[in-house]
VEXDREN-2710 file (C-alpha; in Angstrom, 1 decimal):
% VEXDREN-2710
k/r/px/py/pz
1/UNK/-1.8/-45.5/-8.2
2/UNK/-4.4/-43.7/-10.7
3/UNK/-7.6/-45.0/-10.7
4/UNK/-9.0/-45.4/-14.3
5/UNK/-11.7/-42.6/-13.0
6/UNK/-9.4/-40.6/-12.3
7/UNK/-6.9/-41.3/-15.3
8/UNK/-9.6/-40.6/-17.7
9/UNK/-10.8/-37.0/-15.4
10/UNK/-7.3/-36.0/-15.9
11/UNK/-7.1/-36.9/-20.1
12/UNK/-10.4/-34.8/-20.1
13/UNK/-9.3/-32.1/-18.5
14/UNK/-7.0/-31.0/-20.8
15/UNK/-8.6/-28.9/-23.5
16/UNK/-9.2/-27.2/-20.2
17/UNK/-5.8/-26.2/-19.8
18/UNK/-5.1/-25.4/-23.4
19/UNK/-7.4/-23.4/-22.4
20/UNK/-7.2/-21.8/-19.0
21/UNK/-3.7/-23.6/-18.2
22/UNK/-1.5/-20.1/-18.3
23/UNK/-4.1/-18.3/-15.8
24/UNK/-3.8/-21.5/-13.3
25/UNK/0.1/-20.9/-13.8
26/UNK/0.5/-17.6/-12.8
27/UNK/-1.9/-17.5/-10.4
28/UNK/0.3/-20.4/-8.9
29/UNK/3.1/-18.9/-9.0
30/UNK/2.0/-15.1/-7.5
31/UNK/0.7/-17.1/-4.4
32/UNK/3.5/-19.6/-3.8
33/UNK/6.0/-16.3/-3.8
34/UNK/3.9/-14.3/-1.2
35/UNK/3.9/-17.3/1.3
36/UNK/7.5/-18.5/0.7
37/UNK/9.4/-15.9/-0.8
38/UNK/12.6/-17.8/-0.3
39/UNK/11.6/-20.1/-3.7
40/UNK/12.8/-16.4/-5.4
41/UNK/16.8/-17.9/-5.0
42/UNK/15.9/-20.6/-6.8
43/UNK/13.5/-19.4/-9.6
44/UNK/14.8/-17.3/-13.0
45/UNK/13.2/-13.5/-11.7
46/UNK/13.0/-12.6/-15.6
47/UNK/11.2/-15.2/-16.6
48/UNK/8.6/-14.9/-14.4
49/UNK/8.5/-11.2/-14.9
50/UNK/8.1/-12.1/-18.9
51/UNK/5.4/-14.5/-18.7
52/UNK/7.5/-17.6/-19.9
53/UNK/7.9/-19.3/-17.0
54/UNK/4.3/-19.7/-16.1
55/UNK/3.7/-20.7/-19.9
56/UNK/6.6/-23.3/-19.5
57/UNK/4.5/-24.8/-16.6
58/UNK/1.6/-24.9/-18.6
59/UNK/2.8/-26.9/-21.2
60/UNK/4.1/-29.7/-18.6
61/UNK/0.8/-29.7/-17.2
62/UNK/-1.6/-30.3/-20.9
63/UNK/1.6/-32.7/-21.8
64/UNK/0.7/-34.5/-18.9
65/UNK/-2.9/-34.9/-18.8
66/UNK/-2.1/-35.9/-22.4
67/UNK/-0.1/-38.4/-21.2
68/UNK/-1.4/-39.6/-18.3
69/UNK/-1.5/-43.7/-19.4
70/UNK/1.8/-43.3/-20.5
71/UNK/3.8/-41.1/-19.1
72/UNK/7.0/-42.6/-20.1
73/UNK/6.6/-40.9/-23.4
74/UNK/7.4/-37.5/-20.9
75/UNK/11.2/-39.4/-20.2
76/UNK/12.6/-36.9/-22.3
77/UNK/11.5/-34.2/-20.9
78/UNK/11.5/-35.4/-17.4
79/UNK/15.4/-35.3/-18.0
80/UNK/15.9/-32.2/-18.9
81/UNK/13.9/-30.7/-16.3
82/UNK/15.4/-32.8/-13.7
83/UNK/18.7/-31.7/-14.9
84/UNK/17.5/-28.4/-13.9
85/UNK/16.1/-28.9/-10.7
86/UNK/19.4/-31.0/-9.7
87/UNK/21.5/-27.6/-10.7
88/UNK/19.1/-24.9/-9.1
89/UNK/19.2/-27.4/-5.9
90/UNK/15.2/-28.1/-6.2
91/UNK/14.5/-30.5/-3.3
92/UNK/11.8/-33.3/-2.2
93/UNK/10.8/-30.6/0.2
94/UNK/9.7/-28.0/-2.3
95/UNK/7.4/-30.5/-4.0
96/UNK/4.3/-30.6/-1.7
97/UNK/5.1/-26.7/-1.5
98/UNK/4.5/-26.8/-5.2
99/UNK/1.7/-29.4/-5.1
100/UNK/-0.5/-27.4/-2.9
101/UNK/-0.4/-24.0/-4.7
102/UNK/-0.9/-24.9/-7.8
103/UNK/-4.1/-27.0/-6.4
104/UNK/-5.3/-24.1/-4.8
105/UNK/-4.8/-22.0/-7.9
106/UNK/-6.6/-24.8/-9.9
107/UNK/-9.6/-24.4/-7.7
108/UNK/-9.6/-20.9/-7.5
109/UNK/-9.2/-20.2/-11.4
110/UNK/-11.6/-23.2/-12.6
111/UNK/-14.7/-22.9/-9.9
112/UNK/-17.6/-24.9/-10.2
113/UNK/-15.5/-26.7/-13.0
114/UNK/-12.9/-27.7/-10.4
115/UNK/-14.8/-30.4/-8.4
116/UNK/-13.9/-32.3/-5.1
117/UNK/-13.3/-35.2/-7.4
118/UNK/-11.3/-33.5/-10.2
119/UNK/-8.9/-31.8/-7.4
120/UNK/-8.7/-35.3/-5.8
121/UNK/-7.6/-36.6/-9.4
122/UNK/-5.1/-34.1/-9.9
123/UNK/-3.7/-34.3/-5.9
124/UNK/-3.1/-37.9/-6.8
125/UNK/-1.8/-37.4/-10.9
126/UNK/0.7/-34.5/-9.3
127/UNK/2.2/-36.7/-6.6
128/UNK/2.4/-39.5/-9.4
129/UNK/4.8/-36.8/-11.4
130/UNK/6.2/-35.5/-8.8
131/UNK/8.0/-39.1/-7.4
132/UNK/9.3/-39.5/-10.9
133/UNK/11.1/-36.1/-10.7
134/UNK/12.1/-36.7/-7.1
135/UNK/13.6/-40.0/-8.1
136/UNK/15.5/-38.6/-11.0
137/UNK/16.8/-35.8/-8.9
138/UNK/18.2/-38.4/-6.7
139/UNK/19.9/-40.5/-8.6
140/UNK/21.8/-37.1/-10.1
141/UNK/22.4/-35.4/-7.2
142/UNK/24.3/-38.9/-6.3
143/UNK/25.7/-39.1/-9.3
144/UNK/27.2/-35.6/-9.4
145/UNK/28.6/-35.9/-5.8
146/UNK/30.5/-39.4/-6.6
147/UNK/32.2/-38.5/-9.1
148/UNK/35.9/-37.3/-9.4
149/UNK/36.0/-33.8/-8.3
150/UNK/32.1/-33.7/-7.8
151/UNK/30.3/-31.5/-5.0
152/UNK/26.9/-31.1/-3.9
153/UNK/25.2/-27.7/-3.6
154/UNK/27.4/-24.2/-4.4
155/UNK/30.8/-24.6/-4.8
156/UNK/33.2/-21.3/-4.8
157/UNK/34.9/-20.6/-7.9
158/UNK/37.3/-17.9/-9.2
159/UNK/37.5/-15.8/-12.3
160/UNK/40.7/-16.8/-13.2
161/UNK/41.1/-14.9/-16.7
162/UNK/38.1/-12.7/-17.9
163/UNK/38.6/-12.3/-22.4
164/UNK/36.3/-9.9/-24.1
165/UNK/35.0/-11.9/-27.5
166/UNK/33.3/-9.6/-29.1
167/UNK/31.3/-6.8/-28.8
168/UNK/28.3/-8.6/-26.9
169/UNK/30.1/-11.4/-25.6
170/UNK/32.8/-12.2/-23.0
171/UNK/34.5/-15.7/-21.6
172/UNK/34.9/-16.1/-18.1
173/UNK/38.3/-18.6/-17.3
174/UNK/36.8/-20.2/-13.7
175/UNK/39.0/-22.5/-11.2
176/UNK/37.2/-24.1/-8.1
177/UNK/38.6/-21.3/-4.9
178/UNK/39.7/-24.6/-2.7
179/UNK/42.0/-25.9/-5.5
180/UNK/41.0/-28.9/-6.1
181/UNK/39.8/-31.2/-8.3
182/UNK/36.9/-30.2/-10.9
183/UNK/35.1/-32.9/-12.4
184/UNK/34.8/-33.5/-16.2
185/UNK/31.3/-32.9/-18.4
186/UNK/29.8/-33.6/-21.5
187/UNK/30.3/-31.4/-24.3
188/UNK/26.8/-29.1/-24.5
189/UNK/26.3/-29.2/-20.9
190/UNK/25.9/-26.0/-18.7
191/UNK/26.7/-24.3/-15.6
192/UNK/24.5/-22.8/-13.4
193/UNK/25.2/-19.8/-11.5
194/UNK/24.0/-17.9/-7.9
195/UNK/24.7/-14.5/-8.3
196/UNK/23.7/-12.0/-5.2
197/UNK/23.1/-8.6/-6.6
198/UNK/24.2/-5.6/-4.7
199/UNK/20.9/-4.2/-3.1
200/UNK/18.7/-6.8/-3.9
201/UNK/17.2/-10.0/-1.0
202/UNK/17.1/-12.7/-3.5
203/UNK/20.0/-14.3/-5.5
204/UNK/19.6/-14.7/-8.9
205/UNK/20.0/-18.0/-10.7
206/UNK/21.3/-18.4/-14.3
207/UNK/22.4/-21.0/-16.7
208/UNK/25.3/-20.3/-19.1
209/UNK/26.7/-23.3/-21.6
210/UNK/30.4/-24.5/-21.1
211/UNK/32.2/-23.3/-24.1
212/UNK/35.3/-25.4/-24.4
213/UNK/36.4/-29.0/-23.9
214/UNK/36.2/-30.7/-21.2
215/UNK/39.6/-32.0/-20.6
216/UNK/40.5/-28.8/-19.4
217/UNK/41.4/-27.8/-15.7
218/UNK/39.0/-24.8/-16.0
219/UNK/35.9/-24.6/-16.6
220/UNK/35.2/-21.6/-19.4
221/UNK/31.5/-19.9/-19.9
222/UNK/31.0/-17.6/-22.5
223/UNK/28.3/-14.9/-21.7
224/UNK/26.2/-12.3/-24.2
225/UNK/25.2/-9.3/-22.4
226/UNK/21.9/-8.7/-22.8
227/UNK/20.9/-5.3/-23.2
228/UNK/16.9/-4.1/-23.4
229/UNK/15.7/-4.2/-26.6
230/UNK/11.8/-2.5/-25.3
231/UNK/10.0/-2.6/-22.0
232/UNK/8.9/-6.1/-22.0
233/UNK/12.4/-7.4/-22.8
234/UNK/14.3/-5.5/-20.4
235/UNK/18.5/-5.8/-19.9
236/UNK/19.5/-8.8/-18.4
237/UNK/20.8/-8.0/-15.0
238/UNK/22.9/-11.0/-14.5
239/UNK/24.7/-10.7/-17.5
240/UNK/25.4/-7.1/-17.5
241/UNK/26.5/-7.5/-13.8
242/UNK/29.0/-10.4/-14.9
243/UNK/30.7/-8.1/-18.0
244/UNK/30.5/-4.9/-15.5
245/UNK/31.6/-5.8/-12.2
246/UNK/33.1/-9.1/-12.0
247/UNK/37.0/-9.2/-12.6
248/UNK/39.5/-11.6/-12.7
249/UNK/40.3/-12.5/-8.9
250/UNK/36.2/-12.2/-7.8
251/UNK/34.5/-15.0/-6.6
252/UNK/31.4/-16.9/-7.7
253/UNK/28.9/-19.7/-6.7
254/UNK/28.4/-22.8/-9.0
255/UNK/26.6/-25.9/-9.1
256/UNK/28.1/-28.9/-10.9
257/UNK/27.8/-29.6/-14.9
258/UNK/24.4/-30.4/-15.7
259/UNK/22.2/-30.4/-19.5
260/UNK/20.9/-33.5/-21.6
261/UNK/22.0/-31.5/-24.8
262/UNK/25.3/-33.4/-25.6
263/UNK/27.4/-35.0/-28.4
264/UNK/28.0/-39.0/-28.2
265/UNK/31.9/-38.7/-28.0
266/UNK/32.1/-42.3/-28.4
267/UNK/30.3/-42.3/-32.0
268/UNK/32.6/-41.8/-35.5
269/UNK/29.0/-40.7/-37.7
270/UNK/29.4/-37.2/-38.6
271/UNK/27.8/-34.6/-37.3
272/UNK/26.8/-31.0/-38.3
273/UNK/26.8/-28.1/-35.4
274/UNK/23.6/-25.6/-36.4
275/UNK/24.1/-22.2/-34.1
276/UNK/23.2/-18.7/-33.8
277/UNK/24.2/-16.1/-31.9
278/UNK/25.3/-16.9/-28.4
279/UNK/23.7/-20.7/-29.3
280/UNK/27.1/-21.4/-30.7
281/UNK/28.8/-21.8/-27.3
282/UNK/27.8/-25.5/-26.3
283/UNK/28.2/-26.5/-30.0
284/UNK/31.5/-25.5/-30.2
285/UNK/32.3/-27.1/-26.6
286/UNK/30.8/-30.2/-29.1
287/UNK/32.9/-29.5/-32.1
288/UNK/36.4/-29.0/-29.8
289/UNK/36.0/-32.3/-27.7
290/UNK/34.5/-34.3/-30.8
291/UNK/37.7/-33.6/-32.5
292/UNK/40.1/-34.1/-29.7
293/UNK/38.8/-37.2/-29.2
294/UNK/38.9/-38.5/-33.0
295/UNK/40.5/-36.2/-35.5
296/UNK/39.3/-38.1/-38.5
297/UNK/35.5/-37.8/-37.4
298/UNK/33.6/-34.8/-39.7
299/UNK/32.4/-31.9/-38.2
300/UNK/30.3/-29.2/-39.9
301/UNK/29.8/-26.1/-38.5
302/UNK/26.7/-24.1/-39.5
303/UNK/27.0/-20.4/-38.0
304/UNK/25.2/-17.2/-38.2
305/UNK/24.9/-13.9/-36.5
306/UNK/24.6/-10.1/-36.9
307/UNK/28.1/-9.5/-38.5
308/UNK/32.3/-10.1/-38.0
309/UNK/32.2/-7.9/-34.9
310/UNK/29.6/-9.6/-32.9
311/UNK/31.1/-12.9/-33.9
312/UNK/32.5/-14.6/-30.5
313/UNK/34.9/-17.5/-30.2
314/UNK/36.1/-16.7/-33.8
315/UNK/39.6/-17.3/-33.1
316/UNK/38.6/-21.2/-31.7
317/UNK/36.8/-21.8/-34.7
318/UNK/39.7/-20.7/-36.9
319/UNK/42.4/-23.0/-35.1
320/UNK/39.9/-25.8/-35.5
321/UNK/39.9/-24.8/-39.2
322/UNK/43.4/-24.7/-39.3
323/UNK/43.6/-28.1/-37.1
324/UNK/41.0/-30.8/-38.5
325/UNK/40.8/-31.1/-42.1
326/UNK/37.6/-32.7/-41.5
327/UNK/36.5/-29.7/-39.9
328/UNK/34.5/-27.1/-42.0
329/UNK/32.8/-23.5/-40.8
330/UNK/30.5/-22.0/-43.0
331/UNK/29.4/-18.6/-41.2
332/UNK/26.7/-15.8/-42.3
333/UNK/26.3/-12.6/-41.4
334/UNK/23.0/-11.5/-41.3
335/UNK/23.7/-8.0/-42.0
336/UNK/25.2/-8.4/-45.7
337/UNK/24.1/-12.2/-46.4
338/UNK/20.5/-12.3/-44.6
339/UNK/19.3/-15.3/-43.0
340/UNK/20.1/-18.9/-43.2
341/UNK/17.8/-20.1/-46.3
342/UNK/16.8/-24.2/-47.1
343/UNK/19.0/-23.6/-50.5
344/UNK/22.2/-22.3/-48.4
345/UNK/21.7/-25.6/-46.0
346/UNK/21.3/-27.7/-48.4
347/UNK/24.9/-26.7/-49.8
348/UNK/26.5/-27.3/-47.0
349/UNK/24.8/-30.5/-45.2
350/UNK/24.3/-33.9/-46.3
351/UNK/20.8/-34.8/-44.5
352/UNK/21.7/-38.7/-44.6
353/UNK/24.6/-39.3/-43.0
354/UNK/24.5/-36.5/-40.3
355/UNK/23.7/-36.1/-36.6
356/UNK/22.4/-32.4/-36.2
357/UNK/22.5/-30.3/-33.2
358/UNK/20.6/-26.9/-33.2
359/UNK/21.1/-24.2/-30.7
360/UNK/19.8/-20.4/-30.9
361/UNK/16.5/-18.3/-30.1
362/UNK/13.7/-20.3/-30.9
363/UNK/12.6/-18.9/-33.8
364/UNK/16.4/-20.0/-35.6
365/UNK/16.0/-23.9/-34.2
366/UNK/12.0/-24.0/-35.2
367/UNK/13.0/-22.6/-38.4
368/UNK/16.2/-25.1/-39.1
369/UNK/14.6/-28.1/-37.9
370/UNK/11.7/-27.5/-40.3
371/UNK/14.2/-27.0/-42.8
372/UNK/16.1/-30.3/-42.0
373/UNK/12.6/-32.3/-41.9
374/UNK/11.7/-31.3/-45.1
375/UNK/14.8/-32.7/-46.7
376/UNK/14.2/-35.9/-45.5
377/UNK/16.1/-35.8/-42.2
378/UNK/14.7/-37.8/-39.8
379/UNK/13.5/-36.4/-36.3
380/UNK/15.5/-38.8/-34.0
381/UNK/18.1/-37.5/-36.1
382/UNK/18.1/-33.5/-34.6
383/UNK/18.2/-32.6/-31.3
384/UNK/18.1/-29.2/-30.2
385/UNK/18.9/-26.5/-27.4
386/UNK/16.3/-23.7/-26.6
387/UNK/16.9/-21.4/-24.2
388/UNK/14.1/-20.9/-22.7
389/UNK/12.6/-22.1/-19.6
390/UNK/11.5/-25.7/-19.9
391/UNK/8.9/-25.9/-16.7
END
């Protein structure tokens, strides 16, 4: 337990790490690789070579120190990431690993400023946060394994059917290689992936939205390849790998469903689906089981992208079209018809009697939820799905 010294060193340090927070983080994580190098299976390589996960880390820490009387204002985000940590297999083990790098980096990047005291302050605040996350993880690694057709760790799968979507984006059809039973998820959840590259000593993990229902016997991901746009955005080898190399009859290694971004399939309140680009493919999982499960409850679907041709999973969102009258798609193509607008929402979404789910870059969910806030939509009324690293 905190001391109230200690709570109120940690509340006062951080300005500090507003400040100095990203250089502690990458420092943390440059060591921690070079002494166990084995953390690089579980880790995203790209983002650390980008600089995001380090900044992610950051964050958690000044939210934290924030936060430190009342950290169950962090529950929300103590899901997600937990969610993450259950599907890259994260593990009480790693968490002293953790604790006493980022320590050392604390020291080493604050000096003088980083004090006996203060690193006794933030020993104790880290193992504080840490229990909470080792308890959540629990509790959903037991969860996942006790439920029908649940596993722990890897589980083998097979590309059963492999469907080009457009020109970025395929689907990937997978059934589980020992033919049994797969369990269901929530609509919005993901997948996570361990690829091994040829070549390379460390496997490569990856998250990728289910894009269908989940009453199917397969589970279906649908994957944008991600090609370099300049040097510090570099093609994503994962996903070029995956449309390149793997066909239908190859084998690879998943973790159960996991993700905190989902649809209340028991609820009739409408509910409008705000994507772009490959962010549609958890909100059409959404829109597919949402309908399925009560025909009658109204759906809009918000969608933009580049143009027709890049335009994945057109054909689902035509049969639902064609299927739900309470179903209705309004897409825009960048190219001719520009960004989504305030005006063009407002057209097409009633603010008061919606649920709204955003997914897309960052700079498409920022910009929509702004949008919905400033018609009066209220926060607890918008969730949304960055991807991005969250810690």
């Amino acid at each position: 337990m905190l001391s109230n010294h200690h709570v109120s060193m940690i509340k006062e340090s951080a300005p500090v790490l507003a400040e100095k927070g990203e250089f502690i983080t990458t420092r943390f994580y440059e060591q921690m690789f070079e002494a166990h190098p084995e953390l690089l299976n579980i880790f995203n390589h790209r983002n650390q070579k980008q600089g995001t996960q380090p900044k992610a880390l950051r964050n958690t820490l000044y939210a934290a120190a924030l936060n430190i009387e009342q950290l169950e204002t962090l529950v929300p985000v103590v899901k997600q990431i937990a969610h993450k940590h259950r599907a890259l297999q994260v593990l009480p083990e790693h968490y002293p690993i953790v604790g006493h790098y980022l320590l050392k980096a604390m020291k080493e990047e604050l000096g003088e400023d980083a004090s006996d005291e203060w690193l006794e302050a933030w020993q104790e605040a880290y193992q504080v946060v840490a229990d909470i996350f080792i308890d959540a993880e629990k509790a959903l690694y037991k969860e996942v394994k006790q439920q029908p057709g649940g596993w722990s760790g890897f589980r083998t799968f097979v590309i059963d059917q492999k469907q080009k979507e457009s020109n970025e984006v395929t689907s990937f059809y997978l059934t589980p290689e020992d033919g049994g039973e797969i369990p269901t998820f929530l609509p919005g959840q993901y997948l996570t992936f361990q690829v091994q590259l040829p070549g390379e000593e460390h496997t490569h993990m990856r998250h990728y939205s289910l894009s269908d229902s989940p009453e199917k016997t397969y589970y279906r991901i649908s994957i944008k390849r991600e090609d370099a746009s300049n040097q510090e955005m570099p093609a994503g080898k994962v996903s070029n790998y995956l449309h390149d190399h793997i066909e239908e009859g190859d084998q690879l290694q998943v973790s159960a469903p996991a993700g905190v971004f989902t649809v209340d399939l028991t609820s009739d309140e409408p509910i409008a689906l705000l994507g772009a680009g490959i962010g549609q493919t958890p909100l059409m999982s959404m829109a597919k089981a949402a309908l399925s499960v009560n025909p009658e409850r109204k759906v809009n679907f918000v969608y933009t992208v580049e143009n027709e041709e890049n335009h994945a999973l057109l054909e689902d969102m035509n049969h639902l079209d064609r299927e739900y009258e309470n179903f209705n798609a309004y897409i825009r193509y960048t190219h001719t018809e520009g960004r989504i607008k305030q005006e063009f929402l407002s057209s097409v979404v009633d603010g008061n009697t919606q649920k709204f789910y955003l997914c897309g870059p960052v700079s498409f969910t920022t910009d929509m939820k702004n949008d919905l806030l400033e018609k009066g939509v209220a926060e607890e009324n918008i969730e949304r799905e960055q991807f991005k690293p969250s810690i």
